[in-house]
C-alpha positions in Angstrom: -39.1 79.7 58.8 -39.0 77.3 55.7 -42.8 76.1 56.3 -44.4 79.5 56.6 -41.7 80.7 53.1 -43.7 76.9 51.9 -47.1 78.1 53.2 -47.0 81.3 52.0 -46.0 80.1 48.7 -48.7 77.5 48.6 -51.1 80.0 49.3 -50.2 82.3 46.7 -50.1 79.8 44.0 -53.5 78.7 45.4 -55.4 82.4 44.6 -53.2 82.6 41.4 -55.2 79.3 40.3 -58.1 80.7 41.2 -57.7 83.6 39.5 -56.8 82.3 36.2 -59.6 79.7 36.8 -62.1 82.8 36.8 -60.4 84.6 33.9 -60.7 81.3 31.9 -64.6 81.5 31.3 -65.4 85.3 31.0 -68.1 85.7 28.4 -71.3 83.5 27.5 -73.2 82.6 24.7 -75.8 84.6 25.6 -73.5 87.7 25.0 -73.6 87.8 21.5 -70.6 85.8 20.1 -71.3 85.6 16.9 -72.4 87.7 14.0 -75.5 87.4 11.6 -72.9 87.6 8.3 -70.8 84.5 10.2 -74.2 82.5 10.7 -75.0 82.5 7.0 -71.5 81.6 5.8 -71.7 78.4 8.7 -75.0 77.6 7.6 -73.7 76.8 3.8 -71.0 74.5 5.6 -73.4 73.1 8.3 -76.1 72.2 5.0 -72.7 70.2 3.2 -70.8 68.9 6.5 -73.3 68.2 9.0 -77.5 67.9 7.9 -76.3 64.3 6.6 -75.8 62.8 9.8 -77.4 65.6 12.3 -80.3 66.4 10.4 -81.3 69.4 7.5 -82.5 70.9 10.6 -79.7 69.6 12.8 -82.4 67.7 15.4 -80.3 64.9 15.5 -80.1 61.3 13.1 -79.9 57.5 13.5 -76.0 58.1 14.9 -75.9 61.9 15.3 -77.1 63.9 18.3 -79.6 67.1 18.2 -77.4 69.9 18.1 -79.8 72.2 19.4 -82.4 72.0 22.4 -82.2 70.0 25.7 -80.5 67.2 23.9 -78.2 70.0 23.0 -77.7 71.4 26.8 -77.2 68.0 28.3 -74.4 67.6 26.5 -72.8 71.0 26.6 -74.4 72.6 29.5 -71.1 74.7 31.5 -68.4 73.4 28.8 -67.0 76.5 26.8 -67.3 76.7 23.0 -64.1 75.9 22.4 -64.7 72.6 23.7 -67.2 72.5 21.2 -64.7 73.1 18.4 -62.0 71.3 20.1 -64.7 68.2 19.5 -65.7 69.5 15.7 -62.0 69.4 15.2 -60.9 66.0 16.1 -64.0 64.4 15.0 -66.5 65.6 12.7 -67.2 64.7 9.9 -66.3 61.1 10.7 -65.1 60.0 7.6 -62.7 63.4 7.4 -62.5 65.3 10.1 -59.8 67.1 9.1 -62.0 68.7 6.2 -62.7 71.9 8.1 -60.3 75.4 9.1 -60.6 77.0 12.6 -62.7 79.5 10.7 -65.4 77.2 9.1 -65.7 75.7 12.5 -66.0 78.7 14.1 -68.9 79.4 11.6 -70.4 76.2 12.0 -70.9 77.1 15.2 -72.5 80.3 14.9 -75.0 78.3 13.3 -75.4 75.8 16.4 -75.8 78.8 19.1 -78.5 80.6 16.5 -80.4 77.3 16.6 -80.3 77.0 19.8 -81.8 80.6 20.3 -78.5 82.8 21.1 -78.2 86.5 19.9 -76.0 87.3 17.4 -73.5 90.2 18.0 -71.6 92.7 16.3 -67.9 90.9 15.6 -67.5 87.6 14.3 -67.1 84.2 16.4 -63.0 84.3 17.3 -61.4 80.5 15.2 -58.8 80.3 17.6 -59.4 77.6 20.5 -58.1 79.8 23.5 -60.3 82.2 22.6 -63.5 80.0 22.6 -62.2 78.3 25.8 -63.2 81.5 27.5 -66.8 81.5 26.2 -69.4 79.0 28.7 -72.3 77.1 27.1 -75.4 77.6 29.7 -78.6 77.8 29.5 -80.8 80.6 27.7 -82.2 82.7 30.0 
């Protein structure tokens, strides 16, 4: 009796993970994510915080990687956005990484998904990192 009560709970716990697994990456990039208006204010911020190291046109520096094309996509390719601003957040810029909000990051990386060719939507990029966990980076189709 206790190992089908212990089977049966293992088995529910199982789907459970699965389902949350699903639930955890339900959009894309390719959905829109982002508006035009956020692009232009992360564009200001990329052109101050970023075009030093990654480039004016963000293809990459001496120390920096692209932050658009295949470069881009090797690096990125099935992570979510917000392990992309998990990464901004603890690192970048180098010398002060603490420098930028949830929403400037957020904005900075409207900018990197409109470089790399991704539509812009109709509501602004969400700052908060749960949020952007549930947005995959793949390929444009």
């Amino acid at each position: 009796m206790k190992l089908r009560v212990l089977s049966a709970a293992i088995l529910v716990l199982t789907v459970a993970g699965v389902c949350i697994s699903a639930l955890q990456t339900t959009r894309s990039v390719r959905d829109g994510v982002f508006t035009e208006d956020q692009r232009k204010r992360g564009a200001e911020l990329v052109a101050q915080r970023c075009a030093a190291c990654h480039g004016a046109d963000l293809n990459g520096g001496e120390e920096a990687p692209a932050l658009y094309g295949a470069n881009f996509m090797a690096n990125w390719n099935g992570l979510t956005v917000g392990d992309l601003a998990e990464r901004i957040r603890i690192s970048m810029p180098p010398t002060d990484p603490d420098i930028n909000n949830a929403q400037q990051r957020a904005d900075m990386i409207s900018v990197i998904l409109s470089v790399n060719g991704y539509p812009s939507g109709t509501k602004d990029l969400e700052s908060r990192t749960e949020l952007l966990k549930q947005i995959k980076i793949e390929p444009r189709q």
